[in-house]
Backbone bond lengths (Angstrom), bond angles and torsions (degrees), N, CA, C in turn:
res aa  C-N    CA-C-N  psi(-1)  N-CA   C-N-CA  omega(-1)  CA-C   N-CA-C  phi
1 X - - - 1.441 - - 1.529 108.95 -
2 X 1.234 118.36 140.21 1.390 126.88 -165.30 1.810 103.51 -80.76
3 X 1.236 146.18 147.71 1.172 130.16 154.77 1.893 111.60 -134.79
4 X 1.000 84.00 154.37 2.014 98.10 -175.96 1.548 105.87 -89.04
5 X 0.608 115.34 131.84 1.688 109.12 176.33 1.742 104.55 -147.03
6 X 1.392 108.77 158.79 1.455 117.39 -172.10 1.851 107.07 -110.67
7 X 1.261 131.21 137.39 1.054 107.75 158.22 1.301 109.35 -150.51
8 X 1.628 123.03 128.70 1.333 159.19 -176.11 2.082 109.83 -51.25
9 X 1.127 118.32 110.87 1.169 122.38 -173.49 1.176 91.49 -112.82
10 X 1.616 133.28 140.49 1.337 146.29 148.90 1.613 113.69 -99.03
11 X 1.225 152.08 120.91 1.653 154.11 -170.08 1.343 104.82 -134.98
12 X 1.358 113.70 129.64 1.570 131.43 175.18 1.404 110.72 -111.12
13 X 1.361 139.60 140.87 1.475 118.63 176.35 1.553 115.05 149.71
14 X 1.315 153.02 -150.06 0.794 157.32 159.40 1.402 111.51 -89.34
15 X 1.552 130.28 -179.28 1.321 116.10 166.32 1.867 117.70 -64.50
16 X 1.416 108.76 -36.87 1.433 133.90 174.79 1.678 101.13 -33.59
17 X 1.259 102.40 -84.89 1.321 127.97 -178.01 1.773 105.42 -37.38
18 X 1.295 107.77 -78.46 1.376 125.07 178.25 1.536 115.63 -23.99
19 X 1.429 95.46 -63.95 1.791 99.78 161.60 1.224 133.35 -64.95
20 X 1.368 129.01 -7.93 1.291 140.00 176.25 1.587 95.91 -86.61
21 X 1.415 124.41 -49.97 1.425 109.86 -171.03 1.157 115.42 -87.00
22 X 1.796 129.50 -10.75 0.983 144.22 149.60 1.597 112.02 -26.87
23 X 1.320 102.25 -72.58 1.392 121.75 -174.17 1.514 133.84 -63.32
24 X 1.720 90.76 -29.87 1.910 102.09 161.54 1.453 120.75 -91.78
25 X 1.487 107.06 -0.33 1.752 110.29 157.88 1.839 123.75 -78.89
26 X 1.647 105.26 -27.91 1.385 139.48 -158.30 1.792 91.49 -77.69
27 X 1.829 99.59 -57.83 1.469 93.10 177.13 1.413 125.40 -97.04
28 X 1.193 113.76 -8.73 2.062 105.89 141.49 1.388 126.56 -41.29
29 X 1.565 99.60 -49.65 1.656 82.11 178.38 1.406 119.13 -97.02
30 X 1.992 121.49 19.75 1.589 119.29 154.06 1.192 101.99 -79.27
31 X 1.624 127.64 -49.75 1.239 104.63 -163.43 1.473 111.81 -69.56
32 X 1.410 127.86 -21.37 1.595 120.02 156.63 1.670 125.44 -43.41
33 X 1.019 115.65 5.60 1.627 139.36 -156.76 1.654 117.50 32.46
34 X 1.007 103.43 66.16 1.515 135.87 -167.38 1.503 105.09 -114.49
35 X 1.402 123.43 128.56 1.741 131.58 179.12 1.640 85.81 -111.94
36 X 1.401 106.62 130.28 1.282 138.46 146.56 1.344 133.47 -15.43
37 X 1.449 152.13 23.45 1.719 123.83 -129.68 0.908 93.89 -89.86
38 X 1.658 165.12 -9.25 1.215 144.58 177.32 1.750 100.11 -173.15
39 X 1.677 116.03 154.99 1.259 131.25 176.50 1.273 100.46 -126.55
40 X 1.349 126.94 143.78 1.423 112.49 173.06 1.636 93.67 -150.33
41 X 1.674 121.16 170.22 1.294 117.37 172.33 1.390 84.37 -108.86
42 X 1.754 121.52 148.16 1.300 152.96 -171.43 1.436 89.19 -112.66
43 X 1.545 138.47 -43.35 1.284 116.04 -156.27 1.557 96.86 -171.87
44 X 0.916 116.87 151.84 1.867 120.25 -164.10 1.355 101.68 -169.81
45 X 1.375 132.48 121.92 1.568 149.23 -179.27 1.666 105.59 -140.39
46 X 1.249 117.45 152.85 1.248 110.73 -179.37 1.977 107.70 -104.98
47 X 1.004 140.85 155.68 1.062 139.86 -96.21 1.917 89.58 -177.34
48 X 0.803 113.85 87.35 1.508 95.63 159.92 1.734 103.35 96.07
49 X 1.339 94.48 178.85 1.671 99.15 155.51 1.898 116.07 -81.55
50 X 0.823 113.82 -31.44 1.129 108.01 -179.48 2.107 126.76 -129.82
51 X 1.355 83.23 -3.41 1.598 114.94 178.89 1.863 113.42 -85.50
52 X 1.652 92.40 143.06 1.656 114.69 162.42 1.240 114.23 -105.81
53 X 1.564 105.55 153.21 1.463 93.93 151.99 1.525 110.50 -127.91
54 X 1.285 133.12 90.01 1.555 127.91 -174.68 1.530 126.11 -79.72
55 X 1.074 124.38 177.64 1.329 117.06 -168.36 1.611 79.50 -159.19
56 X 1.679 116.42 123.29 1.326 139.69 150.20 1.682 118.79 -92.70
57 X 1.291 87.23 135.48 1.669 93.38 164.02 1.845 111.18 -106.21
58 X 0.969 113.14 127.43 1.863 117.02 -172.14 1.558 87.22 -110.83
59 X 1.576 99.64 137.81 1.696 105.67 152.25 1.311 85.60 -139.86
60 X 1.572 84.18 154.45 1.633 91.77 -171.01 1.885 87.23 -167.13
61 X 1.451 101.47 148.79 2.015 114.04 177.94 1.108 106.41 -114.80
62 X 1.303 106.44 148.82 1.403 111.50 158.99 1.634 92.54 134.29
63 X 1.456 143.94 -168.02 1.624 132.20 -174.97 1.649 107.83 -64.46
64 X 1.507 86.87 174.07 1.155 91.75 -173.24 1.518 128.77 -88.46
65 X 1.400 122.28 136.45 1.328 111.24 160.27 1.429 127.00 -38.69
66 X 1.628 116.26 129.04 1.361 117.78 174.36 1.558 114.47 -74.99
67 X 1.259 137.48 117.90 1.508 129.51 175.37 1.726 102.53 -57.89
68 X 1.603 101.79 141.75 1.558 107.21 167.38 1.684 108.94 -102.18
């Protein structure tokens, strides 16, 4: 059975950074065999002199992410 599930990303960092850990959360949950349906930012403040801190919301189908 297919299920949808949401999961909440918090990122601190530069834009550089941010997208790098962005992107190794994105393909944790393909190689979980999980499709993507939407990324969105929930919340974005700037952080520093040169720092973010964002917060993504992921939904994505297919099994479930294992919590670490």
């Amino acid at each position: 059975m297919e299920k949808v599930g949401a999961l909440v990303v918090d990122l601190e960092g530069n834009t550089h950074e941010i997208t790098e850990k962005l992107n190794e959360v994105l393909e944790g949950i393909y190689e979980e065999g999980n499709e993507i349906v939407d990324v969105k930012v929930t919340y974005a403040k700037e952080h520093g002199i040169d720092g973010f801190v964002i917060v993504y919301t992921i939904i994505y189908k297919g099994r479930e992410v294992p919590e670490e």
